[in-house]
C-alpha positions in Angstrom: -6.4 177.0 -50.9 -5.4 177.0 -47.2 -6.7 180.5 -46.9 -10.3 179.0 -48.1 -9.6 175.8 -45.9 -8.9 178.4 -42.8 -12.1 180.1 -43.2 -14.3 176.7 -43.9 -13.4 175.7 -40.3 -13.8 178.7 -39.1 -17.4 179.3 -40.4 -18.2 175.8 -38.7 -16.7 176.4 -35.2 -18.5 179.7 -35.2 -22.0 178.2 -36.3 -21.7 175.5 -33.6 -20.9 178.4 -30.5 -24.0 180.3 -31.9 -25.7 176.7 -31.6 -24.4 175.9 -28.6 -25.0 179.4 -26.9 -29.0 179.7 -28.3 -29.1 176.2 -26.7 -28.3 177.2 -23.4 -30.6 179.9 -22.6 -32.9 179.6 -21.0 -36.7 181.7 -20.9 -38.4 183.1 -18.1 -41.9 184.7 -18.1 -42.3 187.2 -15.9 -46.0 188.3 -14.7 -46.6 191.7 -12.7 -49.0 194.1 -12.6 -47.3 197.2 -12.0 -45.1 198.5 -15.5 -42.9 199.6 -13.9 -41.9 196.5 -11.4 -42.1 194.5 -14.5 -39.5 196.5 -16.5 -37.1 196.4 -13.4 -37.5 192.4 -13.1 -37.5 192.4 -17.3 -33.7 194.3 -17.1 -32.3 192.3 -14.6 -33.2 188.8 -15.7 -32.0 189.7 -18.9 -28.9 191.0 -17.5 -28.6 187.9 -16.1 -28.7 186.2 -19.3 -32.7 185.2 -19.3 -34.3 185.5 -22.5 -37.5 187.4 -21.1 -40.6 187.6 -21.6 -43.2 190.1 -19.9 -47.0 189.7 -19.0 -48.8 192.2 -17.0 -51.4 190.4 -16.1 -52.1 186.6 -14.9 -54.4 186.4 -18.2 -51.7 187.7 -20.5 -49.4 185.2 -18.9 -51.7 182.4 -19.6 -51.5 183.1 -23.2 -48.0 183.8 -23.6 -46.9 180.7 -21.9 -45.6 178.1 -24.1 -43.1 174.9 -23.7 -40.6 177.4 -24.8 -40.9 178.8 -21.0 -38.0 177.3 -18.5 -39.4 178.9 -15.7 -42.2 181.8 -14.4 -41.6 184.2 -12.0 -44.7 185.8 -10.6 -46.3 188.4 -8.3 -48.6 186.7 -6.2 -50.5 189.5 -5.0 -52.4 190.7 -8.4 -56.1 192.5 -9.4 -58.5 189.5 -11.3 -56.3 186.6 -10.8 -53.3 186.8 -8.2 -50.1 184.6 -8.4 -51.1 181.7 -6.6 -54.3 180.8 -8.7 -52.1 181.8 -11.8 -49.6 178.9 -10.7 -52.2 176.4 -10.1 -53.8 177.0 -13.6 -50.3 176.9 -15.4 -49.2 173.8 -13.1 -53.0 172.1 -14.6 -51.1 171.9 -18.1 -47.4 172.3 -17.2 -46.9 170.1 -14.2 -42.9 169.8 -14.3 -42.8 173.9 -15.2 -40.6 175.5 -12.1 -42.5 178.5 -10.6 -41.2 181.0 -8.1 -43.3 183.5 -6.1 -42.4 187.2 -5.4 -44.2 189.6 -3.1 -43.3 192.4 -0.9 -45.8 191.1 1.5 -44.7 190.3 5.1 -43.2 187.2 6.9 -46.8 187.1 8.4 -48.5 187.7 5.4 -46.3 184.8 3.4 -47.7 182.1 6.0 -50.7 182.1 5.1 -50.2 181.7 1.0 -50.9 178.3 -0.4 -47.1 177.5 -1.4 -47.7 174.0 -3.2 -47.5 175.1 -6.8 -44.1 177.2 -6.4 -40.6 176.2 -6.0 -40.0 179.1 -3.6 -41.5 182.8 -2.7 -39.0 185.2 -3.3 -38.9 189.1 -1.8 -39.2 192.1 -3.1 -37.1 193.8 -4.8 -35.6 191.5 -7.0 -31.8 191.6 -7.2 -29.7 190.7 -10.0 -27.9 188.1 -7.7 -31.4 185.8 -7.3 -32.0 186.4 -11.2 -28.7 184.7 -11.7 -29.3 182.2 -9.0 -32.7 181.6 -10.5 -31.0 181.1 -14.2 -28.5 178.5 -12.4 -31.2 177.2 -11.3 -33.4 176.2 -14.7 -29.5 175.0 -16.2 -29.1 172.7 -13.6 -32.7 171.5 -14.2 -32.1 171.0 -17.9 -28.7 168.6 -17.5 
């Protein structure tokens, strides 16, 4: 009896960590158009406990997104529709969703980008440092 009463509690406090750790992460879209940017950014945020997901276009991104999305991370400089026009689209139906910019353009370049629909532009390359800041970030959001 206490063997069965042992693994009863145990089967609860296990089901409520899973709970509690599915409730905590958090989803970030990613949108780039070069593969292999993408699948750098994709490891990373991952590794820095995202649940990812990937678009390599602004057009893909706009059907992917969901309310299931925490926060979008996107390449403003893009073929069709670039980063800026993708953030003002999303921001049209998703006015409280956080969106960061990230380009490898320069300080000079970054002036002159409309900046009102992103939290912040990021740099180039990506580090797994800002991906964990960035995760933080959308936790701190959600309390």
């Amino acid at each position: 009896m206490l063997c069965q009463t042992s693994l009863f509690f145990k089967e609860i406090v296990m089901r409520c960590l899973i709970k509690e750790t599915y409730d905590n992460v958090r989803t970030i879209l990613i949108v780039d158009d070069s593969k292999l940017i993408l699948k750098v950014e994709e490891i990373l945020c991952g590794r820095a406990g995202f649940n990812v997901v990937t678009a390599n276009s602004a057009d893909e991104a706009l059907c992917k997104i969901s309310s299931k999305v925490d926060l979008i991370l996107t390449d403003i400089q893009m073929p069709s529709m670039n980063g800026v026009q993708l953030a003002k689209k999303i921001h049209e139906k998703y006015p409280d969703l956080s969106i960061f910019g990230i380009t490898s353009m320069t300080s000079d370049a970054i002036h002159n980008i409309d900046k009102s629909n992103f939290e912040m532009l990021l740099e180039k390359p990506l580090k797994l440092e800002t991906c964990q800041w960035l995760l933080s970030k959308t936790q701190q959001r959600a309390c």
